[in-house]
C-alpha positions in Angstrom: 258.9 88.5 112.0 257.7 90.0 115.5 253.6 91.0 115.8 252.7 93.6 115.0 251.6 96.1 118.4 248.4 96.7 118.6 246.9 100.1 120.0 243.4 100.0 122.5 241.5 100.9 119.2 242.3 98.1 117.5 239.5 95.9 117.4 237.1 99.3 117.4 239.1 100.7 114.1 238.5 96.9 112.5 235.0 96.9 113.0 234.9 100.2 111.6 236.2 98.9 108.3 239.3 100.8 108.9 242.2 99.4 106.3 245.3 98.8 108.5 248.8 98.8 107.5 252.1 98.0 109.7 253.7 101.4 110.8 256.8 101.6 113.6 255.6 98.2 114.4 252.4 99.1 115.2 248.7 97.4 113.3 247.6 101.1 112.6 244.9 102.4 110.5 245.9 104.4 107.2 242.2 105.2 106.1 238.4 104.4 106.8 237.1 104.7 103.8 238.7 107.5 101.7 241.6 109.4 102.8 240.6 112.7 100.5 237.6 112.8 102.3 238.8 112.1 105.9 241.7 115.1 105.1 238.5 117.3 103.8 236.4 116.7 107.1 239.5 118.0 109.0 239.5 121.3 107.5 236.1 121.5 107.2 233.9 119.7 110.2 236.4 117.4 112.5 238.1 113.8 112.0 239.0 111.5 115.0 242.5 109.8 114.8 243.8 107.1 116.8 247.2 107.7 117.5 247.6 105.4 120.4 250.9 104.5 118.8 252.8 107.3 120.0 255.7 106.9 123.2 255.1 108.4 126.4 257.8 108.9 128.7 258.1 110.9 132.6 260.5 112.6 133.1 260.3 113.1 137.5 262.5 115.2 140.4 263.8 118.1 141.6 265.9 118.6 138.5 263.5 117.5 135.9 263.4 121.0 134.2 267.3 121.6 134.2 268.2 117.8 132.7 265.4 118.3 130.1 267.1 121.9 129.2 270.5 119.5 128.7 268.8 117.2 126.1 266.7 119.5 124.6 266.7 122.4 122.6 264.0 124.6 124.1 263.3 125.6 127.5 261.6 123.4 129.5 262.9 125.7 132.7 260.7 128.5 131.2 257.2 126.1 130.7 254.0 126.8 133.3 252.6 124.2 135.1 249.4 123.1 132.4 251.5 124.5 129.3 252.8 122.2 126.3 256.2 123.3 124.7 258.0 121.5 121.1 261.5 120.9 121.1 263.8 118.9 119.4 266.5 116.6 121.1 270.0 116.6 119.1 272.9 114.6 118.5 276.1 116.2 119.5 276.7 116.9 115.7 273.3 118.7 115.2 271.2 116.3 114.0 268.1 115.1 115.5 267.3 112.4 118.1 263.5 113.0 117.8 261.0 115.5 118.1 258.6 115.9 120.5 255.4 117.5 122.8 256.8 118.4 125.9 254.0 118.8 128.8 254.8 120.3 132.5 252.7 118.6 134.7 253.8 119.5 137.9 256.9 121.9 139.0 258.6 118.7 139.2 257.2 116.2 136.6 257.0 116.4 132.9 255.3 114.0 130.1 256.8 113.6 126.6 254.8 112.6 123.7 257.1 111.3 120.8 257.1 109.3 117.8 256.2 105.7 117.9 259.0 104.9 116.1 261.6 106.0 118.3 260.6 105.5 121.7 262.7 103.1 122.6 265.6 105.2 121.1 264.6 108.0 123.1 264.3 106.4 126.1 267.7 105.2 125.8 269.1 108.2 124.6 267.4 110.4 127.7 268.6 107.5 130.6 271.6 107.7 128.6 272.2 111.1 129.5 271.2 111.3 132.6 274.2 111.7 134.5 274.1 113.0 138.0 271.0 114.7 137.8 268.3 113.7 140.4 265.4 113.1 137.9 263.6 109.5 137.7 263.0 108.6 133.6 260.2 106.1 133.0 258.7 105.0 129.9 255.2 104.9 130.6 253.7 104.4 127.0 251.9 101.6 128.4 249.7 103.7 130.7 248.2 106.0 127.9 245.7 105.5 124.8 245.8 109.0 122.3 242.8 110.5 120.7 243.2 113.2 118.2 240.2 115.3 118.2 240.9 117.8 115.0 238.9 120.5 112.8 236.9 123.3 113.4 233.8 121.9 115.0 236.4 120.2 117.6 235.4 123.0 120.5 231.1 122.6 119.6 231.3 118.7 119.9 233.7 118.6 123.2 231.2 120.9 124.7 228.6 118.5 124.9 230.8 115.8 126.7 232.6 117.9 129.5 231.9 120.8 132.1 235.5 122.5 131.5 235.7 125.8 130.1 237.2 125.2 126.7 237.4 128.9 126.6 240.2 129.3 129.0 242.1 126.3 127.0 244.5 128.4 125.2 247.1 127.1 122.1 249.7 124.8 123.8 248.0 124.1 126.9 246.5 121.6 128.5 243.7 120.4 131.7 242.8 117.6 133.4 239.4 117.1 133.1 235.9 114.3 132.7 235.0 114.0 129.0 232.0 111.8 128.6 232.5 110.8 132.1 236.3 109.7 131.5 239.1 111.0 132.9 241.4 112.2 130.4 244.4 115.0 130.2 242.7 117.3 127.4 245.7 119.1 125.1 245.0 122.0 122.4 247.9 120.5 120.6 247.6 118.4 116.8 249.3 117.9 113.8 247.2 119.5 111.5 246.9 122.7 111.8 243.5 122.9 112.5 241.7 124.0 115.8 241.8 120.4 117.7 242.7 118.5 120.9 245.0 115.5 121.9 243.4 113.3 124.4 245.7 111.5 126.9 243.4 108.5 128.8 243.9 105.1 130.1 243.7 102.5 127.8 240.6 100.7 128.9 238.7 104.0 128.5 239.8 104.9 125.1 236.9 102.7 123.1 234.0 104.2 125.1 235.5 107.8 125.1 236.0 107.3 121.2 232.2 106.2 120.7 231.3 108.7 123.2 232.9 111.4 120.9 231.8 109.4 117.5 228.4 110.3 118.8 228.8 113.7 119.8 229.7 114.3 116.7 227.6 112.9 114.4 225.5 116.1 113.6 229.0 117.6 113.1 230.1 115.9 110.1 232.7 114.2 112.4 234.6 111.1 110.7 237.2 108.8 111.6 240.5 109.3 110.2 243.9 107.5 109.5 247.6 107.5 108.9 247.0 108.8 105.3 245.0 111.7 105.8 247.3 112.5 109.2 250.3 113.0 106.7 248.5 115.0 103.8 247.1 117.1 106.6 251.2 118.0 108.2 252.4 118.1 104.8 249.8 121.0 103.9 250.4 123.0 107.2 254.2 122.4 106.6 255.4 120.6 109.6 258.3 118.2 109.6 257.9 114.5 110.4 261.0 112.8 111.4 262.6 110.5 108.8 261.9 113.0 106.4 262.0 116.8 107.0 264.4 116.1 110.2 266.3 112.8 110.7 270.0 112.2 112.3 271.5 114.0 108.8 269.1 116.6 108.6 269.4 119.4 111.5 267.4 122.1 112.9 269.0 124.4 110.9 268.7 122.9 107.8 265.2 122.3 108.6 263.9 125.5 109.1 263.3 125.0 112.7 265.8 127.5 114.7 262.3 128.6 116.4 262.4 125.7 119.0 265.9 126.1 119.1 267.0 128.5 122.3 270.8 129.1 121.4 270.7 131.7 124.3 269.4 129.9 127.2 272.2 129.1 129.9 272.2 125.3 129.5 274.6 123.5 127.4 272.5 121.4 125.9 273.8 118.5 123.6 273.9 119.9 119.9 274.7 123.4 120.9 277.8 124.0 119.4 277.4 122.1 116.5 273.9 123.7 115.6 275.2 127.1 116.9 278.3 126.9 114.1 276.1 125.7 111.3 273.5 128.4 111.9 276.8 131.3 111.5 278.7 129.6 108.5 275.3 128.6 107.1 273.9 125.2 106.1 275.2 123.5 103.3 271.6 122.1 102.4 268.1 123.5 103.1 264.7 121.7 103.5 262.4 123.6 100.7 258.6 123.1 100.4 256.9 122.8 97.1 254.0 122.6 94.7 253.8 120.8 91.3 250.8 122.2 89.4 249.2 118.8 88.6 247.9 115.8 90.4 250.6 112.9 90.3 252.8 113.4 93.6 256.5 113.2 93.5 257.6 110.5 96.2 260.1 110.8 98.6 263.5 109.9 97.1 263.4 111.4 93.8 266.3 113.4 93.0 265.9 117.1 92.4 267.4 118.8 89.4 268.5 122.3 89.0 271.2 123.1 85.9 270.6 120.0 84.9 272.8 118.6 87.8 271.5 116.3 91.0 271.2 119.2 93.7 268.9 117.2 96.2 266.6 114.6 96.9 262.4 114.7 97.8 262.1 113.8 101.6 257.6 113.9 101.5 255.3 114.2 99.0 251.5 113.9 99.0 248.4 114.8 97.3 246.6 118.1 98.5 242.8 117.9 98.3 242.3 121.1 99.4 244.8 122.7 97.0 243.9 119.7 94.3 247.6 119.6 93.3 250.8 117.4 94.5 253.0 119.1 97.3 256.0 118.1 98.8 259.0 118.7 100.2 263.1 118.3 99.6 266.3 118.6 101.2 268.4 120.5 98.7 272.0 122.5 98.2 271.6 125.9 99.8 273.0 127.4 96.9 270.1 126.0 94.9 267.6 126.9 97.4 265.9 129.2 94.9 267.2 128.2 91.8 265.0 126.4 89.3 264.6 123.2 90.6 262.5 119.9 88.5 262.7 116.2 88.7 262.1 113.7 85.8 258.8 112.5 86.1 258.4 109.6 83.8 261.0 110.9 81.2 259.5 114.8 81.7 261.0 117.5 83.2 258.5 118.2 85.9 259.2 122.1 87.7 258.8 122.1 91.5 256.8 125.5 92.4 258.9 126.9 95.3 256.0 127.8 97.9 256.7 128.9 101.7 254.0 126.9 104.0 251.5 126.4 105.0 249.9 126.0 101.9 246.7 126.2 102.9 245.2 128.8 105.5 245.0 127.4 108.6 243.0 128.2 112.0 245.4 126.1 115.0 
């Protein structure tokens, strides 16, 4: 067995007592001390995540914009220097590569954030497709550490550690800028659907800049938060995570996310046709979102039922402290897709409330 990767953090989230688990390859941290109450500071004060894990890769040339509108589903051609953009990159059959943060940096230069666990994969797939476009493709994970700075008193503790105008930081953009006397790349981007940043800095930085922000904090309620509360937290706002809500088998379509899909722009970009076809005869399955009613959550890989037939299968489920129920999500026949639809939970027919997300109110 190969070591496991350790982020920057990693000797800062041990001495904080975190408990760390192996994920994508990576030593990460799934929880502090309680994962309910890490998820509850999110919604309510502000949690700090270490997410140093995730791939960066630049994309750089005069044709960066038109080879990332081949490979991608939305526009990059149409982003403003300083705005962030989610797409989705495709398999010629429709389902998905990856999905990703795209960032314009320059007229000329783009940054993609994307999942740990397929950097490499993406990397390969983007030189891979390359062809004869004038772009330069680097995989620069190694260059960048990843703070996620999420909740509602996000803006109030940032304010005491930097002279930008947070104000003028709008949804899905992004500055460079000092933040406790650190240069970072500050994003209004997250992953849980709370009012939050996404700190890009160099990896020797990324302790003092996380105690620096620990501090700031402190008279905020802020806490640190892992892997555990990261998922509950998507799960409730009703994003996808790849492996389960999209994966090579499970397209845009089928997901639910023909919003980052721009069928109309000029580009032909890989997945087109196939995703284009499926969207007019209509997907065979559909991802549904649900609630249970109770506590015990209904893990991913449980079949779904409907007329007393396998129609489907769970892809995520997790506990919702907010909501104090199980929630989850399922990839199931279209023709079920609002049917009654149960699984057996210990020998019990357990009903799956159909409920469109997010499932809690949120304030991005």
């Amino acid at each position: 067995m190969s070591e496991l990767r350790k982020t920057p953090l990693h000797e800062f989230n041990v001495a904080n007592e975190a408990r760390m688990v192996d994920f994508a390859g990576w030593s990460m941290p799934v929880q502090y001390q309680s994962i309910i109450e890490e998820h509850k500071a999110t919604r309510f004060s502000a949690s700090l995540f270490d997410v140093s894990h995730m791939g960066e890769a630049s994309i750089e040339g005069p044709e960066a914009a038109a080879f990332l509108d081949s490979v991608l589903t939305n526009d990059a051609s149409s982003m403003e220097i300083g705005q962030a953009m989610y797409s989705l990159m495709c398999y010629e059959h429709g389902g998905v590569v990856d999905d990703l943060l795209v960032y314009r940096i320059a007229e000329e230069e783009f940054l993609l954030c994307l999942n740990a666990s397929n950097t490499d994969k993406d990397v390969a797939w983007l030189s891979g497709n390359q062809g004869s476009f004038d772009v330069d493709i680097s995989d620069v994970s190694d260059s960048f550490s990843l703070l996620a700075l999420q909740g509602p008193e996000t803006m109030k503790i940032l304010k005491n550690l930097t002279t930008m105008n947070l104000e003028d930081l709008g949804y899905y953009r992004f500055q460079g800028s000092d933040v406790a006397g650190v240069s970072c790349l500050v994003c209004r981007t997250g992953y849980t659907g709370e009012l939050g940043v996404e700190v890009f800095v160099a990896p020797n930085d990324a302790e003092s800049l996380a105690r620096s922000i620990l501090a700031a904090g402190e008279p905020y309620g802020v806490k640190l938060a892992g892997l555990g509360a990261r998922d509950s937290l998507r799960l409730e706002a009703g994003y996808a995570l790849y492996g389960h809500e999209i994966s090579e088998t499970i397209s845009p379509v089928q997901a639910k996310l023909m919003w980052a899909v721009k069928l109309k722009k000029e580009a032909n970009f890989i997945g087109k046709k196939a995703i284009r076809d499926e969207k007019e005869a209509g997907p065979k399955r559909r991802i549904v979102f649900f609630k249970t009613g109770g506590r015990p959550i209904v893990r991913a890989g449980t079949p779904v039922l409907a007329s007393n037939r396998d129609v489907g299968t769970v892809v995520s489920g997790a506990f919702s402290p907010i909501l104090n129920e199980a929630i989850g999500s399922a990839i199931v026949e279209s023709i079920h897709e609002d049917a009654r639809l149960s699984v057996d939970m210990r020998g019990s027919d357990l009903l799956l409330i159909p409920t469109k997300p997010p499932f809690v109110e949120l304030n991005p």
